[in-house]
VEXDREN-2710 file (C-alpha; in Angstrom, 1 decimal):
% VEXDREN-2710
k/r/px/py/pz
1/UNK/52.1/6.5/-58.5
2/UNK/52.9/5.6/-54.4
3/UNK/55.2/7.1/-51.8
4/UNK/55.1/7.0/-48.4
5/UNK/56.5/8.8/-45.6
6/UNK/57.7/8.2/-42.3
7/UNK/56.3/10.2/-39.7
8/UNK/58.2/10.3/-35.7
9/UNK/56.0/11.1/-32.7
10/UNK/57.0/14.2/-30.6
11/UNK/59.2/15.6/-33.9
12/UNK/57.6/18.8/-34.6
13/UNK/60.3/20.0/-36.4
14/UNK/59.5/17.7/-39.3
15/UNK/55.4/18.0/-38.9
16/UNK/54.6/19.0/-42.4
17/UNK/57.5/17.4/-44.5
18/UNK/55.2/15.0/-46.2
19/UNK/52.5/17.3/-46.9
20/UNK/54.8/20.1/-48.5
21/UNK/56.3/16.7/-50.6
22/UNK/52.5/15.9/-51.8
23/UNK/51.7/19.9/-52.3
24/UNK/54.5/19.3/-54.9
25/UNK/53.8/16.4/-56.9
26/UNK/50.0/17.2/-57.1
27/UNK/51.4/20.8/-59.0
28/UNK/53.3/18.8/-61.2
29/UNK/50.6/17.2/-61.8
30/UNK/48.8/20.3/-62.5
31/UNK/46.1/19.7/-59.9
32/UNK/43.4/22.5/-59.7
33/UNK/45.0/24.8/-56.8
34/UNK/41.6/24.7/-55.0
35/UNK/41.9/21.1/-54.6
36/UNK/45.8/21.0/-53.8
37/UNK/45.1/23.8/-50.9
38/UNK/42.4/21.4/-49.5
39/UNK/44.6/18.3/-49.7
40/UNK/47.6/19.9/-48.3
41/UNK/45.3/21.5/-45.2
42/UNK/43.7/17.8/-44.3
43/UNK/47.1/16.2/-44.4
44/UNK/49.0/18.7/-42.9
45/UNK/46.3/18.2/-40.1
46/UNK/46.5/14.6/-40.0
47/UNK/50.4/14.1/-40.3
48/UNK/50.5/16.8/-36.9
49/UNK/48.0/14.5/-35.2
50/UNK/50.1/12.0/-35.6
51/UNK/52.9/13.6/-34.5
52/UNK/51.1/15.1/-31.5
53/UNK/49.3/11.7/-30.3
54/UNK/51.5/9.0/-31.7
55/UNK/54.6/6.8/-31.1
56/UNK/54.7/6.7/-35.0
57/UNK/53.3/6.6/-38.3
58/UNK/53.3/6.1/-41.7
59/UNK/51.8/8.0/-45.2
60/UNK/51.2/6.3/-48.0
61/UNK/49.6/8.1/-51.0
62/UNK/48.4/6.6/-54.0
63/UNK/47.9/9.0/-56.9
64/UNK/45.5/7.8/-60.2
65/UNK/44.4/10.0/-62.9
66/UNK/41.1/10.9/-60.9
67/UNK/42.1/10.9/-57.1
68/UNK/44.7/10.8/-54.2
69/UNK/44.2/8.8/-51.4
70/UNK/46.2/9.7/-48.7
71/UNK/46.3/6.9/-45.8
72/UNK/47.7/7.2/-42.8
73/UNK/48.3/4.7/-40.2
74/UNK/49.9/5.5/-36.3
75/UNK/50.8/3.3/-33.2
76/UNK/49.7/5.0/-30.5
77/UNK/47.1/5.4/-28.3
78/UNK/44.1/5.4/-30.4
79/UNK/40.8/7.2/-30.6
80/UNK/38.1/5.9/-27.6
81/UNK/35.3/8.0/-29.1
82/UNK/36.1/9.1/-32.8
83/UNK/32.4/10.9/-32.6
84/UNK/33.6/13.4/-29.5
85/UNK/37.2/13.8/-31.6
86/UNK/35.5/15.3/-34.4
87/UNK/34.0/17.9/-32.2
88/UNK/35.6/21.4/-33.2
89/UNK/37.6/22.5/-30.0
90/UNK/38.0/19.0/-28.4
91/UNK/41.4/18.0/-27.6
92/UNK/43.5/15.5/-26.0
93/UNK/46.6/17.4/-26.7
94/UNK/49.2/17.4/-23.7
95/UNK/49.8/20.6/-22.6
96/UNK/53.3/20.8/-23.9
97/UNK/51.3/20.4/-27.2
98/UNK/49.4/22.8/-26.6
99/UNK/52.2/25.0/-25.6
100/UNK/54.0/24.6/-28.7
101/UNK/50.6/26.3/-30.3
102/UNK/49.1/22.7/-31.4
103/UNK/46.0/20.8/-30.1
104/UNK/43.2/23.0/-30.1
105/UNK/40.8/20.5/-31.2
106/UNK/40.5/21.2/-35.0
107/UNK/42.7/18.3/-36.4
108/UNK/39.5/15.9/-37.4
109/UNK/37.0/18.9/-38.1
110/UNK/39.6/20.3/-40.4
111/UNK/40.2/17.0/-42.2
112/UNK/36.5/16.6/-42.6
113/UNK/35.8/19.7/-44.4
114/UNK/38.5/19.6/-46.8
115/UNK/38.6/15.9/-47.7
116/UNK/36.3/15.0/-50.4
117/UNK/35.8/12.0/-48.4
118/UNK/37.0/10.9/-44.8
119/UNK/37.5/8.1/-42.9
120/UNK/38.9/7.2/-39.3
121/UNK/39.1/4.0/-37.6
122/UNK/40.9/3.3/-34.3
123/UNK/41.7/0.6/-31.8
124/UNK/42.6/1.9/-28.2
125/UNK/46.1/0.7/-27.4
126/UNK/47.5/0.4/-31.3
127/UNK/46.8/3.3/-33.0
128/UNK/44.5/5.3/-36.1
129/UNK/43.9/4.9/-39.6
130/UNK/42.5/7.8/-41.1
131/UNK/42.4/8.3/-45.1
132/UNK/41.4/11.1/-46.8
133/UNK/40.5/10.8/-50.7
134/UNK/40.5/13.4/-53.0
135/UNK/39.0/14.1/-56.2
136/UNK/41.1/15.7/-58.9
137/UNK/37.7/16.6/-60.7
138/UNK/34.3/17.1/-58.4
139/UNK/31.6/14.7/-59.4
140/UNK/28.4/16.3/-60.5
141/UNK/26.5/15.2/-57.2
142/UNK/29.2/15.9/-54.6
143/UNK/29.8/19.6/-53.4
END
């Protein structure tokens, strides 16, 4: 199966949309809860970072009988140091962001922990590709 979603910089209002819509189809699914919370907490983080940084975005999730990958592509300003963004607490939130109770430096860490497998790639000036993959069953070696 494959959807995506649009995502619109600056629209907090619909941060979160496609997240709730993947929460869904991963309990029809009947997705081990454990898992769905995880998903839904790295994408909600990734889909607000996008809205928080970006000019615009898009989600496209790919569902098999073993994984989701979830895959989500901005234009914006990019990441200059992805290292220093996954510090917990680092931000480059505006302060209108911040004031709004967003961009306290957790989006990355928080994606990291919860995604069975990460990855973030950037290019200053055009924007971020982060995908998170997740594994419907854990493999024996992994966590």
């Amino acid at each position: 199966m494959h959807f995506e979603y649009q995502i619109e910089g600056g629209n907090f209002t619909r941060a979160g949309f496609a997240s709730s819509e993947i929460k869904k189809k991963l309990k029809q699914l009947n997705v081990d809860l454990g898992i769905v919370k995880r998903t839904v907490v790295a994408t909600y983080e990734a889909e607000v970072n996008v809205v928080a940084h970006a000019y615009s975005g898009t989600i496209y999730v790919d569902f098999d009988e073993e994984k989701v990958v979830i895959k989500l592509v901005d234009e914006g300003p990019g990441i200059p140091d992805i290292e220093k963004a996954m510090t917990e607490g680092f931000s480059t939130a505006s302060s209108t962001v911040r004031e709004m109770g967003f961009g306290a430096g957790m989006g990355l860490p928080n994606m990291k922990k919860n995604a069975d497998d990460l990855q973030v790639s950037s290019e200053v000036g055009k924007g971020t590709t982060v995908q998170i993959t997740m594994f419907f069953q854990k493999p024996d070696n992994d966590k």
